[in-house]
C-alpha positions as CSV (number, residue, x, y, z in Angstrom):
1,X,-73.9,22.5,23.8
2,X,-72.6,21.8,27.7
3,X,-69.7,22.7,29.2
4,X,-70.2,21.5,32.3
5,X,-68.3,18.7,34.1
6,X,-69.8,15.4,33.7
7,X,-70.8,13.1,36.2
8,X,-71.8,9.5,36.8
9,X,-71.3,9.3,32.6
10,X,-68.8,6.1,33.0
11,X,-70.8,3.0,31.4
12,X,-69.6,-0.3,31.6
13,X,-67.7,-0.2,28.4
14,X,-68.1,-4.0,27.3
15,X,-72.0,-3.5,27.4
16,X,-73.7,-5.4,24.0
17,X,-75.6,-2.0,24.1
18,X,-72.2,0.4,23.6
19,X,-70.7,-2.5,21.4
20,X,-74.1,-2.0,18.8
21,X,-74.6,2.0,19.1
22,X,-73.5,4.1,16.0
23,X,-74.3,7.6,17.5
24,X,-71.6,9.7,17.5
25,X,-71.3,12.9,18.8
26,X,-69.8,16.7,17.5
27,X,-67.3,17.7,19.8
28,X,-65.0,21.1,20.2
29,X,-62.2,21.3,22.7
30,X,-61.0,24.6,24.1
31,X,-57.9,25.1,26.1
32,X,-55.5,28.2,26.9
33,X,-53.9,29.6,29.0
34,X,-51.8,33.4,29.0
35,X,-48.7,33.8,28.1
36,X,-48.7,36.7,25.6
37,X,-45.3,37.2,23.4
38,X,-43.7,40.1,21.8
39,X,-41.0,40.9,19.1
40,X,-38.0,42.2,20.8
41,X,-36.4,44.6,18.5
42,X,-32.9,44.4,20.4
43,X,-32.8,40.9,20.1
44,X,-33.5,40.5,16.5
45,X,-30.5,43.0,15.8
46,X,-28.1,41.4,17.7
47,X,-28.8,38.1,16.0
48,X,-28.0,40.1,12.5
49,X,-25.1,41.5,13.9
50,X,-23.7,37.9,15.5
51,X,-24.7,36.3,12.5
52,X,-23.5,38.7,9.9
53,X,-27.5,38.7,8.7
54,X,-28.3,41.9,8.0
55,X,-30.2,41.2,4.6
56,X,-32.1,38.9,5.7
57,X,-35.5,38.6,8.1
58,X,-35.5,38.2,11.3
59,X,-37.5,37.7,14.2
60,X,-37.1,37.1,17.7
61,X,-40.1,37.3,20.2
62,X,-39.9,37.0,24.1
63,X,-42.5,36.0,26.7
64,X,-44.0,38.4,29.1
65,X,-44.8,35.9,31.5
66,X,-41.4,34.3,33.1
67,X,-41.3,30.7,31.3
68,X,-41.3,29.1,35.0
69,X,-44.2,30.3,35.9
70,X,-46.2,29.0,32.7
71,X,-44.3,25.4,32.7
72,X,-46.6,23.5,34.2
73,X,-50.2,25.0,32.2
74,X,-48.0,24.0,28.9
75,X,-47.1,20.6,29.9
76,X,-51.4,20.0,31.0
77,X,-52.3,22.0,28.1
78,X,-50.2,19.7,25.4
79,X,-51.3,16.5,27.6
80,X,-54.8,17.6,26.9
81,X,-54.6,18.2,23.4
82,X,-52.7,15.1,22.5
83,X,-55.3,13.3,24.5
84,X,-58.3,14.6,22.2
85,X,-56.6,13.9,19.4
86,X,-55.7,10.3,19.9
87,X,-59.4,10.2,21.1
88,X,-61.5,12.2,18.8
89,X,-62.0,11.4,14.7
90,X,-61.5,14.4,12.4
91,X,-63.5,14.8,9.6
92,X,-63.0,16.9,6.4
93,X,-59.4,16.4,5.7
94,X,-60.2,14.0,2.8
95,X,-62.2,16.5,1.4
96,X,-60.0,19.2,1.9
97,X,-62.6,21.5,4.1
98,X,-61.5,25.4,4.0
99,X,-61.5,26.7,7.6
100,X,-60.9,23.6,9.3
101,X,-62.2,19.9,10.4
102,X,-65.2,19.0,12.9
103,X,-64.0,16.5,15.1
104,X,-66.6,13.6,16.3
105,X,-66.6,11.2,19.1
106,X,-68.1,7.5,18.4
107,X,-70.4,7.0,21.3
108,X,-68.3,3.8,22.5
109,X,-65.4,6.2,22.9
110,X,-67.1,8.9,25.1
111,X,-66.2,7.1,28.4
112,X,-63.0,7.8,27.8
113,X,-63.5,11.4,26.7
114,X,-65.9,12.0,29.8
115,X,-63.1,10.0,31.9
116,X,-60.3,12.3,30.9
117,X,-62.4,15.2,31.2
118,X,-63.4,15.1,34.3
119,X,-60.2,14.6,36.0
120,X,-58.2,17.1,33.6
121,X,-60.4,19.8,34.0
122,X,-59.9,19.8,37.8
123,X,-56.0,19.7,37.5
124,X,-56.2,22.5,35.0
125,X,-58.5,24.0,37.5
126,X,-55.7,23.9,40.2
127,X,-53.3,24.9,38.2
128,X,-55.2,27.9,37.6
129,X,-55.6,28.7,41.1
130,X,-52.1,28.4,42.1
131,X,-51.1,30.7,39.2
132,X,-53.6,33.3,39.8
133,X,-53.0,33.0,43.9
134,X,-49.5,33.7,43.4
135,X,-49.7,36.4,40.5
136,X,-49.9,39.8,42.1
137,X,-47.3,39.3,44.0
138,X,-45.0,36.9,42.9
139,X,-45.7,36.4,39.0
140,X,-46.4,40.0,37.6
141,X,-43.8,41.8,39.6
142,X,-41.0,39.2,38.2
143,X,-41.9,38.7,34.8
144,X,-41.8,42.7,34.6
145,X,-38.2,42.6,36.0
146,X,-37.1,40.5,33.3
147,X,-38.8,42.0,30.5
148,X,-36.9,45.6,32.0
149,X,-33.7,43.2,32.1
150,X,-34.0,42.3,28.3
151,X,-34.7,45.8,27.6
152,X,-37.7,44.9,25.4
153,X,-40.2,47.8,24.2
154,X,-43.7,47.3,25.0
155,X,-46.5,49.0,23.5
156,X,-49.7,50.9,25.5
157,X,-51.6,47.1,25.3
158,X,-48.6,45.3,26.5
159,X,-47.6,47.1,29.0
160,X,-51.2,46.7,30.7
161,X,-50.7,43.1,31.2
162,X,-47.9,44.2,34.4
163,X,-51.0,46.3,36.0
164,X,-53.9,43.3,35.5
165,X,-55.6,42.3,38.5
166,X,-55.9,38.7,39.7
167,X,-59.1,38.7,38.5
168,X,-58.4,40.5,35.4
169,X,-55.8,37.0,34.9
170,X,-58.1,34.4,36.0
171,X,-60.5,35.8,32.4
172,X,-57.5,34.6,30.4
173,X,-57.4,30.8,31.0
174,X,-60.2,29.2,29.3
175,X,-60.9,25.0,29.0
176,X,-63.8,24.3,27.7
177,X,-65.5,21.0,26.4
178,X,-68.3,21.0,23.9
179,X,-70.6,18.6,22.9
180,X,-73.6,17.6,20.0
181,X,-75.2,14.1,19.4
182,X,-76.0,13.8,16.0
183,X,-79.2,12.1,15.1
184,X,-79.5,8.8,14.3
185,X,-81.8,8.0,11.1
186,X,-83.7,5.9,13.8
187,X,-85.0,9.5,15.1
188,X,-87.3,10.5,12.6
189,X,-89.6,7.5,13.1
190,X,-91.0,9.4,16.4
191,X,-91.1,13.0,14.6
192,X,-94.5,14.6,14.3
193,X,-96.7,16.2,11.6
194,X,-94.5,14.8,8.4
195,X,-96.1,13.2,5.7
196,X,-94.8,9.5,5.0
197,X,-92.8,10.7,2.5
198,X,-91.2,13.3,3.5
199,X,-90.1,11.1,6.8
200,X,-88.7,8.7,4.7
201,X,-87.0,11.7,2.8
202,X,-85.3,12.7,6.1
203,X,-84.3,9.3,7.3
204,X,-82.0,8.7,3.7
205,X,-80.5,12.0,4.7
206,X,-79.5,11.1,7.6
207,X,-78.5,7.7,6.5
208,X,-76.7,9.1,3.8
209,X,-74.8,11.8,5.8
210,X,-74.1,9.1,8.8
211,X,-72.5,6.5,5.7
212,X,-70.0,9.4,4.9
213,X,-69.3,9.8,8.3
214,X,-68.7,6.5,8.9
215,X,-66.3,6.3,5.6
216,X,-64.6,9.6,6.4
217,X,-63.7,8.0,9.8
218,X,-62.4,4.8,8.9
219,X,-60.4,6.0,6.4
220,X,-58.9,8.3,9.7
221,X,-58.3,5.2,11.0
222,X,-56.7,3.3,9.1
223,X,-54.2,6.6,8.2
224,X,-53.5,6.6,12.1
225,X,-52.6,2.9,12.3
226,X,-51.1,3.3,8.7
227,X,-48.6,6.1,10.5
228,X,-47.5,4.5,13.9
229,X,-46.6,0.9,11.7
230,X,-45.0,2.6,9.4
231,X,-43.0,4.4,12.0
232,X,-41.9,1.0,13.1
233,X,-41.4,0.1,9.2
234,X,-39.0,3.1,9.0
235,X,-36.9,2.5,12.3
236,X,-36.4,-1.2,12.0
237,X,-34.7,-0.5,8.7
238,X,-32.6,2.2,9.2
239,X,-31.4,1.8,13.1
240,X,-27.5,1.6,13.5
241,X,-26.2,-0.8,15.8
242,X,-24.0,2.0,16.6
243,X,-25.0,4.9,18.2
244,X,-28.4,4.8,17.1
245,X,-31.4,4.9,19.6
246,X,-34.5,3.0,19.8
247,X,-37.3,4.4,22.0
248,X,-40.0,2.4,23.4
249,X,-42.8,4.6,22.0
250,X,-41.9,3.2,19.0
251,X,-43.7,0.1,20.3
252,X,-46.0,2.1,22.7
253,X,-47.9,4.2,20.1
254,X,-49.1,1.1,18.6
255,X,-49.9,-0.8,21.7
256,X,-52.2,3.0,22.5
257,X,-53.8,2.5,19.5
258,X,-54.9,-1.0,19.3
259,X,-54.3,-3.3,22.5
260,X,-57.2,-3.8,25.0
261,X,-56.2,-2.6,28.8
262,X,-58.0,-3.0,32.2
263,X,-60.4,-5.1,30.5
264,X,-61.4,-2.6,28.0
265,X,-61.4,-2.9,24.2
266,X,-59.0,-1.3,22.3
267,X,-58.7,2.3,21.5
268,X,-59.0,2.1,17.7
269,X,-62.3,-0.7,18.6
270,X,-64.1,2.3,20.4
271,X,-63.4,4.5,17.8
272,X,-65.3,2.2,14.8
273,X,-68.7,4.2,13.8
274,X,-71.1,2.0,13.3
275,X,-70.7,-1.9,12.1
276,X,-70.3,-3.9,8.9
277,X,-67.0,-5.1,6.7
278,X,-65.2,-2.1,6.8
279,X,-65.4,-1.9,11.1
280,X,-64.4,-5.9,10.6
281,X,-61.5,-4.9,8.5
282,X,-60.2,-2.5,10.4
283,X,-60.3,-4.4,13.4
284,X,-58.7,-7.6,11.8
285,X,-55.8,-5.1,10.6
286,X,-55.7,-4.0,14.4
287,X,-54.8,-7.4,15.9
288,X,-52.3,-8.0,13.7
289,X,-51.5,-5.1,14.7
290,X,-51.5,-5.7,18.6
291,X,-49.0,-8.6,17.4
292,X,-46.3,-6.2,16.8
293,X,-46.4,-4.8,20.5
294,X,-44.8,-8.4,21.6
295,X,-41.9,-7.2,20.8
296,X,-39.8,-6.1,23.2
297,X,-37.9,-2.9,22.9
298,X,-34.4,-4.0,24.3
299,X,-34.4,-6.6,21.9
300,X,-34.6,-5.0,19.2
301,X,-31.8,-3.0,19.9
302,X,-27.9,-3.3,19.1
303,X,-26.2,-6.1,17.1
304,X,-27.3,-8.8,18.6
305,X,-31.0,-7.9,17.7
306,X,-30.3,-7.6,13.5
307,X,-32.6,-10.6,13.0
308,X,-35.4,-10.0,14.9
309,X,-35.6,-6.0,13.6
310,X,-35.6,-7.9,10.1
311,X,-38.4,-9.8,11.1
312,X,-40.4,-6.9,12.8
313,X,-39.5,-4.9,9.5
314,X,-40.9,-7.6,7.5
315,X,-43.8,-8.1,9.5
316,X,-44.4,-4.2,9.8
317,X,-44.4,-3.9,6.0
318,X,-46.7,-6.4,5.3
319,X,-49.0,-4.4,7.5
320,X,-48.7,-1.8,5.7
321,X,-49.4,-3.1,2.5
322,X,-52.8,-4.5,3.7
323,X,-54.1,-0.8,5.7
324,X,-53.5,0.5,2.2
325,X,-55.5,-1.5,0.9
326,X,-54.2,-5.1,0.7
327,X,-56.1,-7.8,1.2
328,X,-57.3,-8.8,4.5
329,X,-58.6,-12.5,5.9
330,X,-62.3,-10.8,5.6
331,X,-61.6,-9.1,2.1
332,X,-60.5,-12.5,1.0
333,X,-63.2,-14.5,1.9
334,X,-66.0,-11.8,0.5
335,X,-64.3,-12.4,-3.1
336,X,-64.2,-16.1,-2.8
337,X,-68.4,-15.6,-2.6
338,X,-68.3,-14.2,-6.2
């Protein structure tokens, strides 16, 4: 698997070539950075005292690394983890896999991925830098002020992190980005020394294996646009003119999802594995969905928008209805054959 940053890896995204691929790829995303915690024994008993808990459990743990210091790493570190998981398709949650899901990336989508990695891995980069430039004599010797401050007790292995070396600090941060084709069943026409039928053995494997995949991942799919509509659903029919609050990603998360930009296709289209009725499907449920995302935020909002959030409701539910399994344009016309 590379780490490395990739380079001259952006393809024309609209290519017939890209729009036919069903490769995907294994992928693991790494990302962390230090800021170690501990329980603070003083802290959890004055919250029993304040609170009159004594009975009950309590835990309170503090940073040892001022939070000021770590803002910025959070803030890249949860943009980069949102990213990869708007972008990548976990499998094995259907099938309720112990120790986790493996997350794949349809070859369409790895522009994006490639994209996003190249430019975040040089902020998180910097951001490393700065932090370990300024550590020894800026970042350690505060952060220990304020842990003496708070009068928290620190253990032999705590108390090390106040004599680590700039160096020693830099090991901590790690972001790494892995990746794995997977064979296509198209590979085991050029393998050597099997017997006809054992090749043909191997290509129904991987046919086999790549169909699940390809189920596994639209079913993802339509549970993501299933989620942000329903979201929509949910807020058009319980907003109160007064007081209540509206935000645009209500509308945004959907537009993410499934409206083209910069002459791109859509997220959720770059995300399809493979072709066929079920790709068609989901891609039909899409523009309706994109339909939605005309809808302007403001004027959805306070009295004067009642009718039109009934209409959006309406629409929204419909929606809904047909990602769970309603029936679609396609899905209509395929039992009309019969």
């Amino acid at each position: 698997m590379s780490t490395n940053v990739l380079t001259n890896q952006h393809p024309t995204p609209n290519t017939e070539e890209s729009n036919t691929s069903c490769d995907i790829l294994m992928c693991n995303i790494s990302i962390s950075h230090p800021n170690p915690k501990v329980k603070s024994a003083e802290a959890e008993r004055l919250i029993k005292s304040t609170y009159n808990t004594k009975d009950k459990a309590v835990s309170a743990e503090v940073f040892l690394i001022r939070d000021t210091y770590v803002a910025d790493l959070k803030s890249h570190v949860s943009a980069v983890r949102n990213f990869f998981t708007e972008n990548t398709i976990s499998l094995g949650k259907s099938q309720g896999v112990r120790g986790g899901t493996s997350k794949i990336i349809p070859a369409k989508n790895f522009w994006r991925v490639v994209e996003f990695w190249n430019k975040s891995k040089a902020q998180f980069d910097e951001l490393t830098d700065d932090f370990v430039n300024r550590w020894e004599n800026e970042i350690r010797p505060n952060s220990w002020d304020d842990i003496k401050q708070l009068g928290v007790s620190l253990n032999a292995s705590q108390q090390k992190w106040y004599s680590l070396s700039g160096a020693d600090i830099r090991s901590k941060f790690c972001y790494n980005f892995e990746k794995d084709p997977v064979a296509n069943p198209r590979v085991v026409s050029n393998m050597q020394g099997l017997t006809n039928e054992l090749r043909a053995s191997l290509e129904a494997e991987l046919e086999e294996k790549q169909s699940q995949r390809a189920q596994e991942a639209y079913k993802e799919l339509r549970s993501r646009l299933n989620d942000v509509v329903v979201k929509l659903r949910d807020k058009m029919l319980t907003y109160n003119p007064t007081g209540g609050k509206i935000s645009d990603s209500i509308i945004t998360n959907i537009e993410k999802l499934v409206s083209p930009k910069d002459g791109n296709r859509s997220l959720i289209e770059d995300l399809c594995v493979g072709e066929g009725q079920e790709k068609d499907t989901i891609l039909e449920l899409a523009q309706e969905a994109n339909l939605l995302c005309h809808y302007d935020v403001d004027s959805l909002k306070g009295e004067d928008g009642e009718h039109m959030r009934k209409n959006v409701a309406e629409e929204a539910a419909n929606l809904v209805e047909k990602i769970k399994g309603g029936d679609t344009a396609a899905e209509i016309n395929n039992m009309m054959k019969f």
